[in-house]
C-alpha positions in Angstrom: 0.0 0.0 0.0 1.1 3.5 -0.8 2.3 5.6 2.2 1.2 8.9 2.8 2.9 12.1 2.8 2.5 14.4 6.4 -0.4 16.7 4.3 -2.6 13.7 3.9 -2.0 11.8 7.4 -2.5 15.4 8.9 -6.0 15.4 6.6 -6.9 12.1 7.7 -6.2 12.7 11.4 -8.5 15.6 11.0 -10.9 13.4 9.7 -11.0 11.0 13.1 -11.0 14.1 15.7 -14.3 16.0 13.1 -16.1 12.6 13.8 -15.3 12.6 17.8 -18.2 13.6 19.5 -17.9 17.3 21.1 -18.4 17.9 24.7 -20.8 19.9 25.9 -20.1 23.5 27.5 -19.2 23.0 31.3 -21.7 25.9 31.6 -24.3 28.2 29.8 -23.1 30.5 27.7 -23.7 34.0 27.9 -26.0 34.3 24.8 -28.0 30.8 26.1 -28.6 32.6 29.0 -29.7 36.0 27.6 -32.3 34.4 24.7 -33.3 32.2 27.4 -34.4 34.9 29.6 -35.8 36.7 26.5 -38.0 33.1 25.7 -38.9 33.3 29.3 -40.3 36.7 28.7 -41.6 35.4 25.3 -42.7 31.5 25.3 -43.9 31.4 22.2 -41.6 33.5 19.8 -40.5 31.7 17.4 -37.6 33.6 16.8 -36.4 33.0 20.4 -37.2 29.7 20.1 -34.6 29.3 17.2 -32.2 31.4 18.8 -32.0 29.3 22.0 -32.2 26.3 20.4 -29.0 27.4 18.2 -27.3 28.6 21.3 -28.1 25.0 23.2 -27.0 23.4 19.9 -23.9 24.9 19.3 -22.4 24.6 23.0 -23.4 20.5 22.5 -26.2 20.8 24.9 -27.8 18.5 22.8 -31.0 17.7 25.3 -31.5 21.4 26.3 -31.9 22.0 22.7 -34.3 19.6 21.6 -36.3 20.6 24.7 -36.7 24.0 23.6 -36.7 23.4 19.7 -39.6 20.6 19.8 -41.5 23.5 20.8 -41.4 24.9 17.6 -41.7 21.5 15.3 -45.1 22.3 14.1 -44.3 26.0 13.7 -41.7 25.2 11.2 -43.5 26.8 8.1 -44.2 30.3 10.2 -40.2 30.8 9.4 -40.2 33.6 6.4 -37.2 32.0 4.3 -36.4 28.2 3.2 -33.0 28.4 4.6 -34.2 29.4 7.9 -37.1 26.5 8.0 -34.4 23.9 6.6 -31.6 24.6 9.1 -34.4 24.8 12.2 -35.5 21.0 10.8 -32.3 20.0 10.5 -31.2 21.4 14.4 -34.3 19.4 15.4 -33.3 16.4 14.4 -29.4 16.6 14.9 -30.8 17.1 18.2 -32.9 14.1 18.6 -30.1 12.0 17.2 -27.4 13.5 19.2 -30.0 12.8 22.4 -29.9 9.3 21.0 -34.0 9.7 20.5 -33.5 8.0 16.9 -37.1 7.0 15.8 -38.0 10.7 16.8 -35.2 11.7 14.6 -36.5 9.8 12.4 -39.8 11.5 12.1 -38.6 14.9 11.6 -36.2 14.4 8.9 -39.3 12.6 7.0 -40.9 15.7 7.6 -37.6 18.1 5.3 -38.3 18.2 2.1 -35.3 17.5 -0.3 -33.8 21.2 -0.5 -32.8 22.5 -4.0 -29.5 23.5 -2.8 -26.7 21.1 -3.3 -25.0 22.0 -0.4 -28.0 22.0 1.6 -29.1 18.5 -0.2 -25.6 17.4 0.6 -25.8 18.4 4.7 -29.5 16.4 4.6 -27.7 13.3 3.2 -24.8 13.3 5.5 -27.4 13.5 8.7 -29.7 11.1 7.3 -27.3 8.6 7.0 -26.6 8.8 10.4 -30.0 8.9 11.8 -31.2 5.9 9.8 -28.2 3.6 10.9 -28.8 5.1 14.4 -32.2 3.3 14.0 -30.7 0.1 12.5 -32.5 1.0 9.1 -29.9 -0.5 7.0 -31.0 -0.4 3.3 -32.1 3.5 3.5 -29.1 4.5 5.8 -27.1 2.9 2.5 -29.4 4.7 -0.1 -28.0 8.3 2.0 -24.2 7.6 2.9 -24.7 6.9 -1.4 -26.2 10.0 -2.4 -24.0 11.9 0.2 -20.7 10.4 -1.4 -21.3 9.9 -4.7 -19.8 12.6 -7.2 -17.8 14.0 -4.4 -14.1 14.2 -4.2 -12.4 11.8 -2.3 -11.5 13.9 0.6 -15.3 15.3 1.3 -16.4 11.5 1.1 -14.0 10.1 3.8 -14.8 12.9 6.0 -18.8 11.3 5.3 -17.2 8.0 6.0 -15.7 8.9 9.0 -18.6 10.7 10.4 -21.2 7.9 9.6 -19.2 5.1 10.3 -19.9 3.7 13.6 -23.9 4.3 13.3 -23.2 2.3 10.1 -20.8 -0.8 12.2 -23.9 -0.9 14.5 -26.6 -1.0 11.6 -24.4 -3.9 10.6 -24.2 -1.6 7.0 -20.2 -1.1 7.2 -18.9 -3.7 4.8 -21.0 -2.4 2.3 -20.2 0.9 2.6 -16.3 0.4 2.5 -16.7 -1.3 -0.4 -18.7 2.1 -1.9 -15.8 3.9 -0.7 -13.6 1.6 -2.4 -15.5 1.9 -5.7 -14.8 5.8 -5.2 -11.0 5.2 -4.9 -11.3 3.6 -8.2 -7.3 2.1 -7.5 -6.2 5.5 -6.6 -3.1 3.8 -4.7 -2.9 7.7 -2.7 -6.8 7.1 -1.6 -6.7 3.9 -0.8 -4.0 4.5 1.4 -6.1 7.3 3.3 -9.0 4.4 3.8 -6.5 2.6 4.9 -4.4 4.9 7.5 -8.4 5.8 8.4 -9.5 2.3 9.8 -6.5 2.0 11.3 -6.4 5.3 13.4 -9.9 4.6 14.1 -9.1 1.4 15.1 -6.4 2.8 17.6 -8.8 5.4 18.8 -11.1 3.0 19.6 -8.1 0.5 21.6 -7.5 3.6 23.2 -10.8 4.7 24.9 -11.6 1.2 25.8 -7.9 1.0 27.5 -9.1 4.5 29.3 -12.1 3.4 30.1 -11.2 0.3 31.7 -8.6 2.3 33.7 -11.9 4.5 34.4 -13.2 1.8 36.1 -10.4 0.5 38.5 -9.4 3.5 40.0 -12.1 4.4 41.8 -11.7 0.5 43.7 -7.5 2.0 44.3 -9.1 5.4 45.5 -11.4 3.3 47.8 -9.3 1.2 48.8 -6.2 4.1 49.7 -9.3 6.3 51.4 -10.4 3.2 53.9 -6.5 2.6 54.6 -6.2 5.9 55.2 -8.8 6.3 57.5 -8.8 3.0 59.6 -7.6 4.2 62.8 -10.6 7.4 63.0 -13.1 4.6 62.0 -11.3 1.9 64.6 -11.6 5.2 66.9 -15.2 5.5 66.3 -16.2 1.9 66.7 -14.1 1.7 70.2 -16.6 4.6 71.1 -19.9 3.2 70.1 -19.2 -0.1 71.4 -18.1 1.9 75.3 -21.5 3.3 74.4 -23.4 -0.1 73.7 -21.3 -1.7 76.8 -22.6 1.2 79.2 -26.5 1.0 77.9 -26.2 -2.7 78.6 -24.9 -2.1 81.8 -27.4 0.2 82.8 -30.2 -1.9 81.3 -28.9 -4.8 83.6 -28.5 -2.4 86.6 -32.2 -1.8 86.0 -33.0 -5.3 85.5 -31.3 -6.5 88.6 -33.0 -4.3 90.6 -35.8 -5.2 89.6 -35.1 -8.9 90.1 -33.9 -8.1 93.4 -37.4 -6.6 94.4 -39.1 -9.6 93.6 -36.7 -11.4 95.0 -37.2 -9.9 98.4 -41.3 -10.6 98.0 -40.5 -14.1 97.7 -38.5 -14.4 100.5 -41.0 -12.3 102.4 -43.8 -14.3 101.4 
């Protein structure tokens, strides 16, 4: 196989890290929190509602958005310009799929018409491929990573690949794919080697969160265990002091107890 030269690795890497999920904001920011006292103040703008939902969207706070954007899913048509009703449709569902609500997702992209804009037709095709091996629909999740490939240079299609890939492992729709991507190379030595170096950084990405993850796992257990070490003597300390506790109670129940007995005691003997 053809190695590649540092521009193309570097493009491939870039690839790997577009197709990593983003994490969300550790906070609100600033313009969240202002449209979302404005939406407060206006419930049922649909203009706020947009804005928010853009704000929530952008900062990854992928539940947040699709909270406040479903409440404009039926207004969709009140928008005044095509591009403004496609990308709200489109935030909607990159929502739901991002909130892993798939057969919700589902339903909404059903509901965007096939825009007249290739780059807009291009975006839809990308996302629907995604949502529809998110929802184990192999044979239409296919028909899209197809339309959203084909024609394309080879670079746009393995970022597609990249991005769609694991919803199409789970869909069990990968093979098939790779072999579309293959077709696309048509034995380009240079492009196969990029699907190549691809699967195999994937491959170590993946080795390499499962490694962390299992690491994840035991330390807590080491932390545990450290923190009990740690504090064995206070907790020895504490135990010595509620059993001198427990031993006086029992003594003072058996005080109580044996006076008693010694009362009747006495009335037997008197009797």
């Amino acid at each position: 196989m053809k190695t590649l030269d540092n521009k193309d690795f570097a493009s491939v890497e870039s690839h790997v890290k577009a197709a990593e999920k983003l994490a969300a904001a550790p906070s609100r920011t600033n313009s969240a929190q202002v449209a979302k006292v404005a939406l407060e103040q206006d419930p049922f703008n649909l203009d706020l509602i947009e804005d928010l939902g853009r704000c929530y969207s952008e900062a990854s706070h992928w539940t947040q958005a699709r909270n406040v954007m479903m409440r404009g899913r039926h207004r969709v048509k009140e928008l005044p310009s095509e591009d403004r009703r496609f990308n709200f449709a489109m935030r909607i569902c990159e929502a739901e799929y991002q909130s892993k609500h798939f057969k919700d997702a589902v339903a909404v992209l059903e509901e965007i018409n096939e825009p007249s804009d290739p780059d807009s037709a291009f975006a839809r095709a990308q996302l629907a491929c995604r949502v529809y091996a998110a929802a184990k629909q192999k044979q239409r999740a296919l028909k899209e990573f197809h339309r959203a490939v084909g024609g394309r240079e080879f670079d746009v299609a393995l970022r597609t690949w990249c991005l769609a890939r694991l919803d199409l492992e789970a869909a069990g729709a990968l093979e098939t794919a790779k072999c579309m991507m293959e077709r696309l190379a048509d034995g380009d030595e240079r492009f196969l080697a990029q699907l190549g170096t691809l699967e195999d950084l994937v491959t170590a990405e993946n080795e390499t969160s499962k490694t962390a993850a299992e690491s994840g796992r035991s330390a807590p257990l080491w932390r545990k265990l450290r923190t009990w070490w740690a504090t064995l003597p206070l907790r020895l300390q504490r135990l010595s002091s509620r059993a001198d506790g427990s031993m006086r109670q029992c003594w003072r129940a058996w005080s109580k107890f044996g006076c008693v007995v010694g009362q009747l005691l006495q009335v037997d003997l008197t009797c």
